[in-house]
C-alpha positions in Angstrom: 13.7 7.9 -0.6 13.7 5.2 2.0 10.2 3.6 2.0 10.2 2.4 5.3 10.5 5.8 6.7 7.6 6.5 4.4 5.4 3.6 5.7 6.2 5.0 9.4 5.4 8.9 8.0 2.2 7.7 6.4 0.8 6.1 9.7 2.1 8.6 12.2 0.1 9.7 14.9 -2.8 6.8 14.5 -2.8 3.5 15.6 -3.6 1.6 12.4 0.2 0.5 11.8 1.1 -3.1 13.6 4.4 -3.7 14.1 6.4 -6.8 13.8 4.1 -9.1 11.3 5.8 -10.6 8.4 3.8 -11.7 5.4 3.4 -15.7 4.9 4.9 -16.0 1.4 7.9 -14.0 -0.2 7.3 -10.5 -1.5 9.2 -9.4 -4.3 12.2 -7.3 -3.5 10.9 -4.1 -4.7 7.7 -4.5 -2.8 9.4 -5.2 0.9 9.8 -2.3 2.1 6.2 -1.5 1.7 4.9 -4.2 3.1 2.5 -3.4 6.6 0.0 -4.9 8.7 -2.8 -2.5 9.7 -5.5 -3.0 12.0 -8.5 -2.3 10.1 -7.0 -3.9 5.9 -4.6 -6.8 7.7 -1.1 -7.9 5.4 -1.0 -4.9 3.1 1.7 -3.1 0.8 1.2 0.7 0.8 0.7 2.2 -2.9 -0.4 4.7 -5.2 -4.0 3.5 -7.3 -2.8 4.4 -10.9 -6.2 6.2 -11.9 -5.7 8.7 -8.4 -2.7 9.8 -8.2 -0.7 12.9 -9.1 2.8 11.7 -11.1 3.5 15.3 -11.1 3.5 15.9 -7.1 6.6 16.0 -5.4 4.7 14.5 -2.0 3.4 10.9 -3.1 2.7 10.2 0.5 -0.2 12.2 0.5 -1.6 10.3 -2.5 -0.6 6.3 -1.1 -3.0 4.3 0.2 -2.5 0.6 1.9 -3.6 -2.3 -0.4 -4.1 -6.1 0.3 -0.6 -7.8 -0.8 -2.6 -10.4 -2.8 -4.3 -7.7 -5.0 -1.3 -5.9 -5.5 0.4 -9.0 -5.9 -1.6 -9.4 -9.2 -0.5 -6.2 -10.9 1.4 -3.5 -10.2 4.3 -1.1 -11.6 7.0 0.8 -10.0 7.3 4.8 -10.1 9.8 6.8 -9.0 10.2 3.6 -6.6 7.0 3.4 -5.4 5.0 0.9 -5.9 1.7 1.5 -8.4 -1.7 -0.7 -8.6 -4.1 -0.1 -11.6 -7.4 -0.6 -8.5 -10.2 1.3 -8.4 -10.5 3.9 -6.0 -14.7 5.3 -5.0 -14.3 8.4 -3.4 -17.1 7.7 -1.0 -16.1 4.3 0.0 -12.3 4.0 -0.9 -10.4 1.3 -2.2 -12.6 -1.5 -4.3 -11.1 -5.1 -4.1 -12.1 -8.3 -3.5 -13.0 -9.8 -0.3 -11.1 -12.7 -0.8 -8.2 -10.7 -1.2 -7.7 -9.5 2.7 -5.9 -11.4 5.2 -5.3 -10.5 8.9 
């Protein structure tokens, strides 16, 4: 698995993805290579929610979504690699966190 080949899969063909931003602070190692910068969510590390996500599927790309670094900052687990965030996830309106946690 290399996640930066998953973080380009997972955007391909739109234009949410920015290139060439860093985040501000240090990132833990195992979080780097999931670290992006989209257009619409800002610094962001792409994740699977822990309440909506399939352990047993072979494809977690279908199942990630990009979270604000700061809230997954906060909590999170590795899986398999992949980085996991116990956020809540509202089929209607997607991912629930705190304002305060986006930056762009």
């Amino acid at each position: 698995m290399n996640p930066d080949s998953i973080v380009e899969r997972f955007f391909d063909g739109t234009e949410y993805l920015v290139r060439g931003k860093q985040y501000h602070s240090p990132i833990p190692e195992e979080l780097r290579p999931w670290y992006c910068y989209t257009t619409d969510g800002g610094h962001s590390i792409l994740a699977l929610i822990e309440s909506h996500f399939d352990p047993e599927n072979e494809e977690l790309l279908d199942e990630m979504c990009p979270c604000p670094v700061k809230s997954v900052l906060r909590k999170y687990r590795i899986f398999k690699g992949y980085p996991v965030v116990p956020l809540e996830y509202n089929d209607d309106i997607g991912l629930v966190t705190d304002t305060e946690d986006d930056e762009f």
